[in-house]
VEXDREN-2710 file (C-alpha; in Angstrom, 1 decimal):
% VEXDREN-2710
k/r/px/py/pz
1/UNK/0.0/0.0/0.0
2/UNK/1.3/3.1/-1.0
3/UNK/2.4/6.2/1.4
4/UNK/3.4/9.6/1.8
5/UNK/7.3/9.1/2.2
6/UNK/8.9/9.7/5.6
7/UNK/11.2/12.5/3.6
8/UNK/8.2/14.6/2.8
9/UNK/6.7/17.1/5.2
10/UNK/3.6/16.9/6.9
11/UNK/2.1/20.4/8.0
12/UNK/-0.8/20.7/10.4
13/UNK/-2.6/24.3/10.3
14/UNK/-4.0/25.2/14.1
15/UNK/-2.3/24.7/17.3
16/UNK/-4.5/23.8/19.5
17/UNK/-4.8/20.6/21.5
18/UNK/-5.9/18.6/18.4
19/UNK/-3.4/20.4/16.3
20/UNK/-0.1/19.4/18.2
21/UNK/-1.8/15.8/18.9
22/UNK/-1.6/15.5/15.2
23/UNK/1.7/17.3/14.6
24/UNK/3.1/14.8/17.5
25/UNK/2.0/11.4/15.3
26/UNK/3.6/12.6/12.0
27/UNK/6.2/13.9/13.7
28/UNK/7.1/10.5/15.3
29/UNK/6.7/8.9/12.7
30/UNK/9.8/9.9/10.7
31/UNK/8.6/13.2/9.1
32/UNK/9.5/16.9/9.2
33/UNK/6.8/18.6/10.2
34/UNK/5.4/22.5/10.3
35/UNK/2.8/23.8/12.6
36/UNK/0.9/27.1/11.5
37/UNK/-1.8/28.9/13.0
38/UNK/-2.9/32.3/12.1
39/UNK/-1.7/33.4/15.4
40/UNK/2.1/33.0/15.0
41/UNK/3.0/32.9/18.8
42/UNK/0.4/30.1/19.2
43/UNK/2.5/28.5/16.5
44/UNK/5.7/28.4/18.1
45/UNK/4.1/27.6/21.2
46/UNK/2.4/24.2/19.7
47/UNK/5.8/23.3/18.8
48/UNK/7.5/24.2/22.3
49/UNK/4.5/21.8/23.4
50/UNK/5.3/18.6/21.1
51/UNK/8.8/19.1/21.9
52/UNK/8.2/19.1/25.4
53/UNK/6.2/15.8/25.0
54/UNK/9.1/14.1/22.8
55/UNK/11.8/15.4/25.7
56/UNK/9.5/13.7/28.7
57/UNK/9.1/10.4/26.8
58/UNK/12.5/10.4/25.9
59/UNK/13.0/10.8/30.0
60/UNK/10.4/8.1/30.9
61/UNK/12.2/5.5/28.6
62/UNK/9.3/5.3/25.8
63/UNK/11.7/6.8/23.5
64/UNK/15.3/6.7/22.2
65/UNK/17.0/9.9/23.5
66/UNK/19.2/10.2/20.3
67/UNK/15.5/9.5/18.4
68/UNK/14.2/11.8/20.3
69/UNK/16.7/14.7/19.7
70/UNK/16.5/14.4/16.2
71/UNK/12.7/14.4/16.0
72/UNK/12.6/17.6/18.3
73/UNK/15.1/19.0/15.4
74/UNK/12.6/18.1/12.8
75/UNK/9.4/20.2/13.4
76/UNK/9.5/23.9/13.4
77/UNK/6.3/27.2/13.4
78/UNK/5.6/28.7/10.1
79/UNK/4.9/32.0/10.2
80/UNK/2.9/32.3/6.7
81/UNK/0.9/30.2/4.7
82/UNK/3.4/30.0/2.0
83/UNK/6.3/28.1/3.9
84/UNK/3.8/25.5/3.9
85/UNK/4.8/24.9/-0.2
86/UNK/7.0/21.8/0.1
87/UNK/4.5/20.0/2.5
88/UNK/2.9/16.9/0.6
89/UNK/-0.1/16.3/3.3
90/UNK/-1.7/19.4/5.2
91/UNK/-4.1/18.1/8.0
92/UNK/-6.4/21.5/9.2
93/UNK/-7.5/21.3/12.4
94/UNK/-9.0/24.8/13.2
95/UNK/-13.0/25.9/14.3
96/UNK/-15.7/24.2/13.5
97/UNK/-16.9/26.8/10.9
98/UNK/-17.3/26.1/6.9
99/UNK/-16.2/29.4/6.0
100/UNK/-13.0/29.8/8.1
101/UNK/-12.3/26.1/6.3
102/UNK/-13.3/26.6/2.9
103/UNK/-11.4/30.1/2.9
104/UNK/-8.0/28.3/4.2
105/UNK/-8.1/25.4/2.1
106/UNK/-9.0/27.7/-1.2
107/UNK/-5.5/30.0/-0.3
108/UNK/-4.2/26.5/0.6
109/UNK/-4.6/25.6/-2.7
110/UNK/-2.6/28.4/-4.3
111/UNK/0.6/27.3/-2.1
112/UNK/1.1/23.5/-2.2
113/UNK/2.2/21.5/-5.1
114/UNK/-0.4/19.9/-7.5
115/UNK/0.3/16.6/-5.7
116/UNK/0.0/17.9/-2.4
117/UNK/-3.2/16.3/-0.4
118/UNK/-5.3/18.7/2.0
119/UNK/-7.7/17.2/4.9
120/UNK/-9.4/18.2/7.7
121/UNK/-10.0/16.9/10.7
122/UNK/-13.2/18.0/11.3
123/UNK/-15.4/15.5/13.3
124/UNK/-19.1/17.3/11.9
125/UNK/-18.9/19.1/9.0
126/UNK/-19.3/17.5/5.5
127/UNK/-16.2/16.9/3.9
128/UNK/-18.0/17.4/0.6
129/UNK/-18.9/21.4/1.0
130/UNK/-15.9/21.8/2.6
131/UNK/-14.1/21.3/-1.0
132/UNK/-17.1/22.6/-2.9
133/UNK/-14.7/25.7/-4.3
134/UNK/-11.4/24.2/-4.9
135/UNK/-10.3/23.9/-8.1
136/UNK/-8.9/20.0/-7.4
137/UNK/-11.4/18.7/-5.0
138/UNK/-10.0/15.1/-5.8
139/UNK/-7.0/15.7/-3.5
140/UNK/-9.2/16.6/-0.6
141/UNK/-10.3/14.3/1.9
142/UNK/-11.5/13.7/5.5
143/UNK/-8.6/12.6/8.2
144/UNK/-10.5/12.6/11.1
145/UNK/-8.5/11.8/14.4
146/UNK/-9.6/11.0/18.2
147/UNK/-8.6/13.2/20.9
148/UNK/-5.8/12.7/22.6
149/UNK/-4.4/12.0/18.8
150/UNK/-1.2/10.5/20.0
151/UNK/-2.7/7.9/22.1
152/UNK/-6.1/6.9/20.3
153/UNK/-5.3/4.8/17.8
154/UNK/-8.1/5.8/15.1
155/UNK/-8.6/7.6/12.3
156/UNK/-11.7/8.1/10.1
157/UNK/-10.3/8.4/6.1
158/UNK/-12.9/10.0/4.6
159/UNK/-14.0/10.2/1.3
160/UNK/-15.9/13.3/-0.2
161/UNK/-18.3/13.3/-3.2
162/UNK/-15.5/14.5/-5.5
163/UNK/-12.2/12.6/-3.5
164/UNK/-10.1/10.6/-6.1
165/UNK/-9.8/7.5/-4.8
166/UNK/-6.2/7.0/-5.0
167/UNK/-5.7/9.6/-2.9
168/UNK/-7.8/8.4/0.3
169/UNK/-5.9/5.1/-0.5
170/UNK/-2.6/7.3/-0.2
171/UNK/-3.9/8.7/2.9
172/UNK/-5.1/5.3/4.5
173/UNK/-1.6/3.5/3.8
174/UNK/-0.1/7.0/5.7
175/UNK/-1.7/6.9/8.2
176/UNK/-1.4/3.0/8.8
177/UNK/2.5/3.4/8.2
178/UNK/2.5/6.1/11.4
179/UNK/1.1/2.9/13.5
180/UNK/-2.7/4.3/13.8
181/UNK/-5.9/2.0/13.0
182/UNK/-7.5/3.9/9.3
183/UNK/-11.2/3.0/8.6
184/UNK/-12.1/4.1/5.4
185/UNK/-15.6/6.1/5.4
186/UNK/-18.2/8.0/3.2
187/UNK/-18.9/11.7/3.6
188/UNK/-21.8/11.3/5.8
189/UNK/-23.6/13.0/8.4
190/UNK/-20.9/12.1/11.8
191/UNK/-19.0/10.1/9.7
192/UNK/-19.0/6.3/11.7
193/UNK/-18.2/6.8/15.3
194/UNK/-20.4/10.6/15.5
195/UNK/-23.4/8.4/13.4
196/UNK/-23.5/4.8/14.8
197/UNK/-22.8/6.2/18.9
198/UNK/-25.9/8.2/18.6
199/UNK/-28.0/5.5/20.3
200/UNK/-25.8/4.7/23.2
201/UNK/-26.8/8.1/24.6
202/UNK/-30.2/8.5/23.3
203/UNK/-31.4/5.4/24.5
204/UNK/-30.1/5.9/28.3
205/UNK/-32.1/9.5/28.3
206/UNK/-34.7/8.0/26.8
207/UNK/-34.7/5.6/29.8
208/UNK/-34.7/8.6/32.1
209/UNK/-37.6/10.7/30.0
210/UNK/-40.0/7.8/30.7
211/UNK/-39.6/7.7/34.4
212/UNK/-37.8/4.6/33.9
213/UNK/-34.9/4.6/35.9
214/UNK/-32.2/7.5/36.9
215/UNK/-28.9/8.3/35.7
216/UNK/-26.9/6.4/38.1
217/UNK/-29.0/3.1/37.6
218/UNK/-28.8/3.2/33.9
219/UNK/-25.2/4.0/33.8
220/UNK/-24.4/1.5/36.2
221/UNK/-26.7/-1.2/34.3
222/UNK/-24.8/-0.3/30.9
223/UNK/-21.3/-0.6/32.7
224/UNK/-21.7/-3.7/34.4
225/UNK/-25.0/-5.5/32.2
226/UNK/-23.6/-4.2/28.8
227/UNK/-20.1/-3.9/29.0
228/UNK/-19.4/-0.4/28.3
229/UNK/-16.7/1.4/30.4
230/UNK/-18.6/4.3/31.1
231/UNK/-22.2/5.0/31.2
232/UNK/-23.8/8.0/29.0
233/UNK/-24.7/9.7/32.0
234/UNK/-20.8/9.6/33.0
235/UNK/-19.4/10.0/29.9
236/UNK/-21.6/13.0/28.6
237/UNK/-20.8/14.9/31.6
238/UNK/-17.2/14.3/31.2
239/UNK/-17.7/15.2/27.1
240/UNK/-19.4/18.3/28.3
241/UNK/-23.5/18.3/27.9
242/UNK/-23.1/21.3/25.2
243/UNK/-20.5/19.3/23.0
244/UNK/-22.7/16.4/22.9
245/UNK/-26.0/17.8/22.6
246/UNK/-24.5/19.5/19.6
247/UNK/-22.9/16.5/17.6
248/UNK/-26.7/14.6/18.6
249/UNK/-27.9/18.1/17.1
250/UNK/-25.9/18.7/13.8
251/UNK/-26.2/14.4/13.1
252/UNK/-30.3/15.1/13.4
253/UNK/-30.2/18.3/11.3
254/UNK/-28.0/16.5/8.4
255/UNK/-30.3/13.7/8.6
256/UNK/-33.0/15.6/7.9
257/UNK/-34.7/15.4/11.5
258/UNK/-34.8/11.9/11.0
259/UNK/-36.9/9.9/14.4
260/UNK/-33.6/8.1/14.8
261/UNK/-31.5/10.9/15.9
262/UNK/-33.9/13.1/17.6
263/UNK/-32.2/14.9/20.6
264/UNK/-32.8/14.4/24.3
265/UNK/-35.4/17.5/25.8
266/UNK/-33.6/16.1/29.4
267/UNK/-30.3/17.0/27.9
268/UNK/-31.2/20.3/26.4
269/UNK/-32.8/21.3/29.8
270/UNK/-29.5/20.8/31.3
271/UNK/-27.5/22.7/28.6
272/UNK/-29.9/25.4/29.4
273/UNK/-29.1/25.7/32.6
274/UNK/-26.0/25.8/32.3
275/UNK/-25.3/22.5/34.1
276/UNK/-22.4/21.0/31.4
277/UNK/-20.7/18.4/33.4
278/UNK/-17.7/18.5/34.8
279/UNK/-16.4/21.9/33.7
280/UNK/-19.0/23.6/35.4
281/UNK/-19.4/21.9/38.4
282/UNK/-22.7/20.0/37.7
283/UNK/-24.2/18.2/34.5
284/UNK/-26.4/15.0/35.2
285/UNK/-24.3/14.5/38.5
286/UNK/-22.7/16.5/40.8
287/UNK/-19.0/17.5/41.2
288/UNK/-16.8/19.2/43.5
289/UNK/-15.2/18.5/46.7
290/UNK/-18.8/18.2/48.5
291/UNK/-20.4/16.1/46.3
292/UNK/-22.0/12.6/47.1
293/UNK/-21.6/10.4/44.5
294/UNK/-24.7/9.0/42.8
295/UNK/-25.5/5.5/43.9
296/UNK/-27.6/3.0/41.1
297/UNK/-30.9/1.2/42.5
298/UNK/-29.9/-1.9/44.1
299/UNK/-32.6/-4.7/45.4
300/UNK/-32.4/-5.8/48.7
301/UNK/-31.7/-9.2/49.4
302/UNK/-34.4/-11.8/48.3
303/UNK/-34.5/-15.6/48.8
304/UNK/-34.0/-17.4/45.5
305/UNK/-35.9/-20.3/44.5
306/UNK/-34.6/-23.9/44.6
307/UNK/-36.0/-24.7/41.6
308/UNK/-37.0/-23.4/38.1
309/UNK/-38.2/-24.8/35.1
310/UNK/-36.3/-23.4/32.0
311/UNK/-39.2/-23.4/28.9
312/UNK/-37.4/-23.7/25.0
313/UNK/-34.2/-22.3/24.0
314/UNK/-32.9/-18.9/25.8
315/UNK/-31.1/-17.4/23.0
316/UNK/-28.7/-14.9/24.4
317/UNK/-29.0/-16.1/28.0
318/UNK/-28.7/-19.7/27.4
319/UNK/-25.6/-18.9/29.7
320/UNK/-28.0/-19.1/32.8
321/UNK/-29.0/-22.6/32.8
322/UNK/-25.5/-23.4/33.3
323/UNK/-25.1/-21.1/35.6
324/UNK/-28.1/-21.5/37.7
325/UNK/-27.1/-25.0/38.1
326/UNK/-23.7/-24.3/39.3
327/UNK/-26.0/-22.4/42.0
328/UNK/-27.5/-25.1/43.5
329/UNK/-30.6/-24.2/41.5
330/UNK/-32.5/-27.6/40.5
331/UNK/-33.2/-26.4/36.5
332/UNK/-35.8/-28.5/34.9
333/UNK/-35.6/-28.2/30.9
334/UNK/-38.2/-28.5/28.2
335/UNK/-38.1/-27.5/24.8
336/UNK/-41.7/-27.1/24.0
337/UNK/-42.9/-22.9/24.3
338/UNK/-41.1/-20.2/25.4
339/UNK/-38.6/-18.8/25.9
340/UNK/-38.8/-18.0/29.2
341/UNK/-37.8/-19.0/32.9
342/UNK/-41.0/-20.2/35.0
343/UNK/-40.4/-19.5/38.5
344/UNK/-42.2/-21.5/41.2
345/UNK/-45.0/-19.1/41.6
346/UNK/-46.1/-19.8/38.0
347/UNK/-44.5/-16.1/37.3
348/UNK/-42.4/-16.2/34.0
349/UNK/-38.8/-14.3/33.7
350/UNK/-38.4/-13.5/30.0
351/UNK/-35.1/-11.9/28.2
352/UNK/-36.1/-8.1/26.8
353/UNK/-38.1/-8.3/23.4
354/UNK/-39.6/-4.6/23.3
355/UNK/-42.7/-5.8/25.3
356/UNK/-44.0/-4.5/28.8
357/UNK/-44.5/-6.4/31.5
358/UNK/-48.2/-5.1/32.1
359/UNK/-49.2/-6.7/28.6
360/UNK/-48.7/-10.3/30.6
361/UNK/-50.3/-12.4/33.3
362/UNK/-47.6/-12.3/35.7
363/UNK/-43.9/-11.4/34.3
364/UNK/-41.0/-9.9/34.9
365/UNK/-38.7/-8.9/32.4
366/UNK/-34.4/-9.2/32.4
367/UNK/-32.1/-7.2/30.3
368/UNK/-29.8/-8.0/27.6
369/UNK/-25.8/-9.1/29.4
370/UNK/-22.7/-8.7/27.4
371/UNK/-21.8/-11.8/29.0
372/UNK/-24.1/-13.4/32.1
373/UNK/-21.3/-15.4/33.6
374/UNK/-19.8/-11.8/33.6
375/UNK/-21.7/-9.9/34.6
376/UNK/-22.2/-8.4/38.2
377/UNK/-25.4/-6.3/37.8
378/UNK/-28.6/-7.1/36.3
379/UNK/-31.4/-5.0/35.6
380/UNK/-35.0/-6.4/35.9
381/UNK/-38.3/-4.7/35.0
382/UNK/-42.0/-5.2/36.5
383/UNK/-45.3/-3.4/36.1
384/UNK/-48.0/-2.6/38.8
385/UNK/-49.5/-5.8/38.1
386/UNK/-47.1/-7.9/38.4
387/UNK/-46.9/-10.2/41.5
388/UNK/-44.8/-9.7/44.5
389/UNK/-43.8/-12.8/44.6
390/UNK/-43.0/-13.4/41.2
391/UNK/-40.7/-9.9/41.8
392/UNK/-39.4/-11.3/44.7
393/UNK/-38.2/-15.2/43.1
394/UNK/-37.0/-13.1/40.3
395/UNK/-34.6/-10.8/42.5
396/UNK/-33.7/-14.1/44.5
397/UNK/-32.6/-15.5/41.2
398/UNK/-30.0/-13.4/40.4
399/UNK/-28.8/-12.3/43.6
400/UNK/-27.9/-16.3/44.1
401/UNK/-26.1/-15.9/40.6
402/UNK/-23.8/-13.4/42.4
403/UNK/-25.5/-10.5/40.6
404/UNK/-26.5/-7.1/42.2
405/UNK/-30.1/-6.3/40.9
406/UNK/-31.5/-3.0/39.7
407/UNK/-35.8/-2.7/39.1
408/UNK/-36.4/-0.1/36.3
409/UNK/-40.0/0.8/35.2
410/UNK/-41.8/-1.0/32.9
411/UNK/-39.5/0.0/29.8
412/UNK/-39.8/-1.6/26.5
413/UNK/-36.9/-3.3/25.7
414/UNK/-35.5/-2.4/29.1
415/UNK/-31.8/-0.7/28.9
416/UNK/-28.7/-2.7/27.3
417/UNK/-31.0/-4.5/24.6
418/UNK/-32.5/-1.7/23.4
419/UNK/-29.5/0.6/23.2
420/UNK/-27.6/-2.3/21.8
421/UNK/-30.4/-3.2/19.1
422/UNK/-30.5/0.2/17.8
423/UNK/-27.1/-0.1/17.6
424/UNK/-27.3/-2.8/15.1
425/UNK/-29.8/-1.4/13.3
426/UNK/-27.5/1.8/12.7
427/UNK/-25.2/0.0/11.3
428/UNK/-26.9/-2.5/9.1
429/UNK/-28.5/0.9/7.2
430/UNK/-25.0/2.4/7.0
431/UNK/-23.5/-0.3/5.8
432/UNK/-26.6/-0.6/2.9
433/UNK/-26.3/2.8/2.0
434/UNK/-22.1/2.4/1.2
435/UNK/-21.3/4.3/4.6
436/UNK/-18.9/2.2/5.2
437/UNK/-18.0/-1.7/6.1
438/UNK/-19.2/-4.0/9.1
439/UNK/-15.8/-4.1/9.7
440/UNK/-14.5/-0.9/9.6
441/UNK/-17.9/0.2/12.0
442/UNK/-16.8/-2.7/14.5
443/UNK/-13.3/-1.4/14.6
444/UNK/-14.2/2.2/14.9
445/UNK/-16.4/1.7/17.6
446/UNK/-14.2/-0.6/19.6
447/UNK/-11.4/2.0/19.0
448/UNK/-13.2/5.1/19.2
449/UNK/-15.6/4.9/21.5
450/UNK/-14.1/1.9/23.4
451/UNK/-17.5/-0.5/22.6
452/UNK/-17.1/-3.7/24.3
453/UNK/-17.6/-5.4/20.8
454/UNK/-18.8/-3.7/18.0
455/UNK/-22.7/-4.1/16.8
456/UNK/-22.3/-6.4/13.9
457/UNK/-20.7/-8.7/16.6
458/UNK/-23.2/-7.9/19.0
459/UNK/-25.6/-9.1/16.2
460/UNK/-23.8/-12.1/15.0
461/UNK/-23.5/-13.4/18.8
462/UNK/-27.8/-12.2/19.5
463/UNK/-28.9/-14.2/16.3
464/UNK/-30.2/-12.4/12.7
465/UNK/-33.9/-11.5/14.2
466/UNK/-33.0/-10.6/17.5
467/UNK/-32.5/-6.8/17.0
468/UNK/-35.5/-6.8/14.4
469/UNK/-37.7/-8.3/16.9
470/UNK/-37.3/-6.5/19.8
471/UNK/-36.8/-3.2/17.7
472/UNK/-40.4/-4.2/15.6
473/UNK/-42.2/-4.5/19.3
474/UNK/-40.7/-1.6/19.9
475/UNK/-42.0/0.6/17.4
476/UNK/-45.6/-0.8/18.0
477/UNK/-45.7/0.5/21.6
478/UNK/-43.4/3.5/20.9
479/UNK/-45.2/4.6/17.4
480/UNK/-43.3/7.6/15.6
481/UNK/-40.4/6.0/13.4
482/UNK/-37.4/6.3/16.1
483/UNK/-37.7/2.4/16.6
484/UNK/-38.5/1.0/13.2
485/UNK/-36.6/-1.8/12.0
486/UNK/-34.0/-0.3/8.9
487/UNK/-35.4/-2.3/5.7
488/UNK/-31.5/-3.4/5.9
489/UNK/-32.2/-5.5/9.2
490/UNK/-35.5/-6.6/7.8
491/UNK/-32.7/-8.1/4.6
492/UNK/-30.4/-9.1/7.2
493/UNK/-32.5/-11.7/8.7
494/UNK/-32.6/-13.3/5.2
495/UNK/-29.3/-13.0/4.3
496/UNK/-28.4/-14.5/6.9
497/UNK/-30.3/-17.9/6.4
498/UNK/-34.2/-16.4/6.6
499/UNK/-36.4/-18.8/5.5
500/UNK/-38.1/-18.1/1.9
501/UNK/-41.6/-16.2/2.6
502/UNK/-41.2/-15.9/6.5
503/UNK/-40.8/-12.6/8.1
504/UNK/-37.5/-12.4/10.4
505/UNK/-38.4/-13.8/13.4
506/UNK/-41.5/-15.6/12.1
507/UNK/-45.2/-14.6/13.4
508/UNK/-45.3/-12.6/16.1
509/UNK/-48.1/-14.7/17.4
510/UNK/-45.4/-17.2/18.3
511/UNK/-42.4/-15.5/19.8
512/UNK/-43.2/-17.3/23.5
513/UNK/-45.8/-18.3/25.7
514/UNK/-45.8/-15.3/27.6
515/UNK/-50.2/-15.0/27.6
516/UNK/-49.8/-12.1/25.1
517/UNK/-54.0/-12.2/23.9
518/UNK/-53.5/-8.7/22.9
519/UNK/-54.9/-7.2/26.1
520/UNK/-53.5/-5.4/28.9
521/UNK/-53.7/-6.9/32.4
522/UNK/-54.0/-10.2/34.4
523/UNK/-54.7/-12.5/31.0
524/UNK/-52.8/-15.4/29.5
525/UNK/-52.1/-18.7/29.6
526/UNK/-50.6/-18.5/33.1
527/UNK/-53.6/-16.8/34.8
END
């Protein structure tokens, strides 16, 4: 794969935080490397910064000190556009604004050499406009990096309408060759990570609009349910409520106020007020030397049944029959009906499908794990109606599996299953409109966001109707479009071994033996 050669130099205009990040990789990498900004003492100060940097690694033994003097010898400030001629990559990393782009990258243009290649590194604007008035729009691309730059290993290579291809293939096998992790992506609205992420935090305030739960709960059921390292309660705060709000924002706007990216009213509330996150004091929690951290909902202790009777296959918690048993919980198996787990007070614990408990007899519903055997926090949800004791065997259950136990409202689709099922769903329609690969999506969102696994392995492990299941029961009880099923998961499911002239997932009328007879209430089979 071809590269820019480590003799060329690689200029980065804007010296900000980003800027020197970027300067730093290229730098390290083997090329000479100038650092403009239209402020020439911010210049020179970006460069005192990387050198700095390079010196203190050289000192903690990350770096060859005689590797390490030479690099500080390569970079230097430019203090006008035009000493940027010789550079054969330019990476802009300046404000968020088209026109302050478009106008550096047009008197860009009249500096570098024909072969030169421009990018930004902007993480929301559309790479496309952004080259909409050069006169060689093929040489422009997208080279979007993660902040910290020099420790995050990806980059989104994106392609605009009018980017020759060689040259995102020159920029891909760059940016591999300075040891980072290139996906390649289309010019569209949040690229992959800004795009696909949108449900992680729009499901969790979701959550919290409907009464369902609060923040700590649903952060904690995500972190240790789901996998995630951080909840978006935690992680929003830390982003900074405006920032986010803002991507969700633009990502709606681009996509034409699509249902699947509306934005939070909980979260603009908060930007309202002024309450950011951390860099104000308070977001969603509190901060400061007198704050009390935010404890989730946890059950109190329950006694666990002795026995169950496990009814058909589990699916994605076929885990706990192995597990119960290691419990000292008898487990009695049959394949015909369900699935679900009937507890000894004729009570039924079912996985999340996008149903509510008050549809059923008597039931109480268990969220999606990452991993049961794992896992060291369940979340279960009940309605009004459902029986105390059914609660109660439910809560004993887990907590004998070693598992703390939150109780949410009666949420469709509960927390993890459906934040990880629109997940899927995400993806499958950007990967059917050319957005780019399953792949490349996976990687980015294990790299960029730090996803436990990305959401075409989350689907692959769930099964190919899962996600269009749950999401299709879903959008029946939550009408409006946010929830309905891409027409790529509806292919999915055949693609991936559907049978000929059956709807993924077969009639509804058969998922289970839950006493679904299309009231609400004490009905069903179990009554």
């Amino acid at each position: 794969m071809t590269a820019i050669e480590r003799s060329r130099t690689v200029a980065v205009v804007g010296a900000g935080t980003m800027g020197q990040g970027i300067a730093q990789v290229a730098l390290l990498a083997g090329h000479r490397v100038l650092i403009y900004d239209i402020n020439a003492s911010l210049a020179a100060d970006g460069v005192g910064m990387v050198q700095d940097r390079v010196d203190r690694m050289a000192a903690k033994g990350r770096l060859d000190r005689a590797e390490a003097e030479e690099a500080i010898g390569r970079i230097a400030s430019a203090g006008d556009l035009a000493d940027l001629a010789g550079a054969a990559l330019v990476i802009e990393a300046v404000v968020e604004n088209v026109t302050v782009k478009q106008t550096l990258f047009a008197a860009l243009e009249e500096v570098v050499a024909p072969d030169a290649l421009l990018a930004t590194n902007t993480s929301s604007l559309s790479v496309t406009e952004l080259a909409a008035g050069l006169t060689h729009p093929g040489r422009f691309l997208g080279l979007h990096f993660f902040n910290p730059a020099p420790l995050l290993p990806l980059v989104e290579v994106v392609s605009g309408f009018a980017t020759d291809p060689a040259a995102a293939e020159l920029a891909y096998g760059t940016v591999l060759g300075w040891g980072k992790t290139p996906v390649r992506c289309a010019d569209t609205p949040g690229f992959i990570v800004n795009r696909i992420a949108r449900p992680f935090y729009a499901e969790a305030f979701a959550v919290y609009e409907e009464q369902g739960a609060d923040p700590a709960t649903i952060d904690a059921v995500l972190r240790e349910s789901g996998g995630f390292k951080m909840g978006p309660f935690q992680l929003t705060d830390l982003i900074g409520q405006d920032v986010n709000e803002a991507v969700t924002r633009s990502v709606w706007e681009s996509f034409f106020r699509s249902p699947k990216f509306t934005p939070s009213l909980a979260q603009r509330r908060l930007v309202q007020s002024g309450r950011l996150g951390r860099k104000t004091g308070h977001g969603w929690y509190p901060y400061g030397p007198d704050a009390e951290p935010a404890l989730p909902h946890t059950a109190a202790p329950e006694e666990a049944p002795t026995k169950v009777t496990v009814v058909g296959d589990l699916g994605p918690a076929a885990d706990l029959v192995d597990l119960l048993e290691e419990a000292g919980i008898a487990v009695v198996a049959t394949e015909q009906g369900g699935p679900y787990i009937q507890l000894p007070g004729d009570g039924q614990l079912v996985l999340a499908d996008g149903k509510t408990s008050v549809e059923f007899a008597d039931v109480v519903y268990f969220d999606l794990a990452l991993d049961y055997r794992g896992a060291t926090r369940i979340a279960l949800s009940a309605s009004a109606d459902t029986g105390k004791r059914t609660l109660a065997e439910a809560i004993g259950l887990f907590q004998k599996l070693g598992k703390q136990v939150s109780v949410i409202g009666d949420v469709p689709g509960m927390i993890v299953a459906r934040t990880v099922a629109m997940l899927i769903d995400l993806t499958a329609d950007a990967v059917a409109r050319g957005a780019a690969s399953a792949e490349d999506i996976d990687t980015a969102m294990r790299l960029g966001v730090n996803y436990p696994v990305g959401p075409t392995e989350w689907h692959d492990r769930l099964g190919q109707d899962w996600a269009y299941d749950l999401l299709h029961n879903l959008d029946e009880r939550v009408p409006g479009g946010r929830y309905a099923p891409s027409l790529a998961l509806f292919k999915l499911g055949y693609e991936d071994g559907g049978e000929d002239g059956d709807e993924p997932g077969g009639d509804e009328a058969d998922q289970g033996d839950q006493g679904d007879t299309g009231d609400t209430g004490d009905t069903g089979e179990n009554e």
